[in-house]
N, C-alpha and C positions, 0 to 999 in steps of 0.2 A: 792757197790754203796751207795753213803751217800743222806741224805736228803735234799733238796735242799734251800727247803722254805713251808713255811705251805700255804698248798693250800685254806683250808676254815676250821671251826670247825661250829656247829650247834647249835644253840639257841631258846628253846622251850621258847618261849616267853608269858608270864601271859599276856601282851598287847604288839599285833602286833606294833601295831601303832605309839606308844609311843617307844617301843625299837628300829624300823627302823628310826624315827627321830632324838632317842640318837646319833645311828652309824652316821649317817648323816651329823648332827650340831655338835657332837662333837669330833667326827673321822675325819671326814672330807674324809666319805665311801660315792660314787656313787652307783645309784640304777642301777642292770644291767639287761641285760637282761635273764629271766628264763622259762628254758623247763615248759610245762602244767603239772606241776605233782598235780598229784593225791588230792593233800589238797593247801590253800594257803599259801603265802609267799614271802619273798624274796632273791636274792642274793645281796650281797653288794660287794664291791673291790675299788680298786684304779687302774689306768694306766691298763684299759681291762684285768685285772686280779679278778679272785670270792675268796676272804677271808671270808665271812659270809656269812651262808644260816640258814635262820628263818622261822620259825613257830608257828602256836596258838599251847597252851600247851592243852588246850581243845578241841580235836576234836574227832567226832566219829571216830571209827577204828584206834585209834591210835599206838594200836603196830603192825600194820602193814607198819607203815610209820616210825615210829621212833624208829629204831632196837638197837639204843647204850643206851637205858635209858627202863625203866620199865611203863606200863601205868598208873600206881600210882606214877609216876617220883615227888620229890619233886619239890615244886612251888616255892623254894628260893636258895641261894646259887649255889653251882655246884656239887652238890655230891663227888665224889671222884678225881674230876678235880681243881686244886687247884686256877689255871689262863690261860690264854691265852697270851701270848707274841707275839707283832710284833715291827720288827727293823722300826723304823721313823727318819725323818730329821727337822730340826727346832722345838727344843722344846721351846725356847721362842713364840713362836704363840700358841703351844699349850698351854702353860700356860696363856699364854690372852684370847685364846679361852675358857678354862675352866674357869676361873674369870668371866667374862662374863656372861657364863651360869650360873654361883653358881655351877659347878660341883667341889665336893672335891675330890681333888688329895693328895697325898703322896709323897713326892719326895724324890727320895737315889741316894745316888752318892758312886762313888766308884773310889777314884781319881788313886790310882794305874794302873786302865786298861782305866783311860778319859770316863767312864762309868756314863752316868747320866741316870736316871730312872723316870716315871712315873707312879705311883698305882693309876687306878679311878675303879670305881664300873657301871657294867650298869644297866637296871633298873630293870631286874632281880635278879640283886645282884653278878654278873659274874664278880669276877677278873679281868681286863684288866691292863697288865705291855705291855708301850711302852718305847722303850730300845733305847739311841743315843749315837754313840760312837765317839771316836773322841774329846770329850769339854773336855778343856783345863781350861773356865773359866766362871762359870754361876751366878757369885756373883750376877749380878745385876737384875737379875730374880728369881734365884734355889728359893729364900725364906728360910725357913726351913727345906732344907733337911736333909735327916737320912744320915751322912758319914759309908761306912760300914765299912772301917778301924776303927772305933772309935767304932763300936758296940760289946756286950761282946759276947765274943766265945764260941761255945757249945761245953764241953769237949769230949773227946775221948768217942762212946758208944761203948762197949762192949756186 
């Protein structure tokens, strides 16, 4: 049985606050609604579906709540997680969305599979790649993106 779609990943969050309003404004992630557990938080999603569930990185008893990370969890980056990927549609909006905000993005294209890409950062510092498939033709937005046909190839590792 294969995987279908990523159901939600978890985000210990150095500020609640400010990271459920990232998802929010610049996701464009609905706040949903979440069982009473234990510490707070939130769930976030699109279309009645939960993709992110957050949390303060600061809580007491925290390795009882947050069993995939260490209680001394680093407060930056992702550890050993490198990104989080979700499939999206319209990435011209998001790209005005992000301008808007002053969020910096990264953009790769990969014209062999119509694969155009988005790298932004949230405010913990968490990788977010949103992936649209399908463009044919994004000259008048993409800006500077990295072609990855044109990028140099990592040789054979042995």
């Amino acid at each position: 049985m294969p995987i279908a779609e990523i159901n939600h990943y978890f985000v210990r969050a150095n500020d609640l606050e400010a990271t459920r309003q990232f998802y929010m404004d610049a996701l464009g992630f609905e706040q949903m609604s979440r069982p009473d557990f234990p510490f707070p938080g939130y769930w976030l999603g699109v279309n009645g579906k939960i993709q992110v569930h957050m949390g303060p990185h600061q809580i007491p008893n925290r390795e009882m709540y947050y069993l995939g990370t260490p209680p001394d969890a680093r407060t930056d980056q992702s550890g050993v997680v490198d990104h989080i990927a979700f499939l999206a549609t319209d990435p011209e909006s998001f790209a005005q969305r992000f301008k808007k905000m002053g969020v910096s993005y990264r953009p790769r294209y990969f014209p062999e599979f119509k694969l155009f890409q988005f790298f932004i950062r949230d405010p913990n510092q968490l990788m977010i790649e949103l992936n649209f498939f399908n463009i044919d033709d994004a000259s008048d937005w993409m800006g500077d993106a990295e072609d990855y046909g044109k990028m140099q190839r990592v040789e054979e590792i042995k």
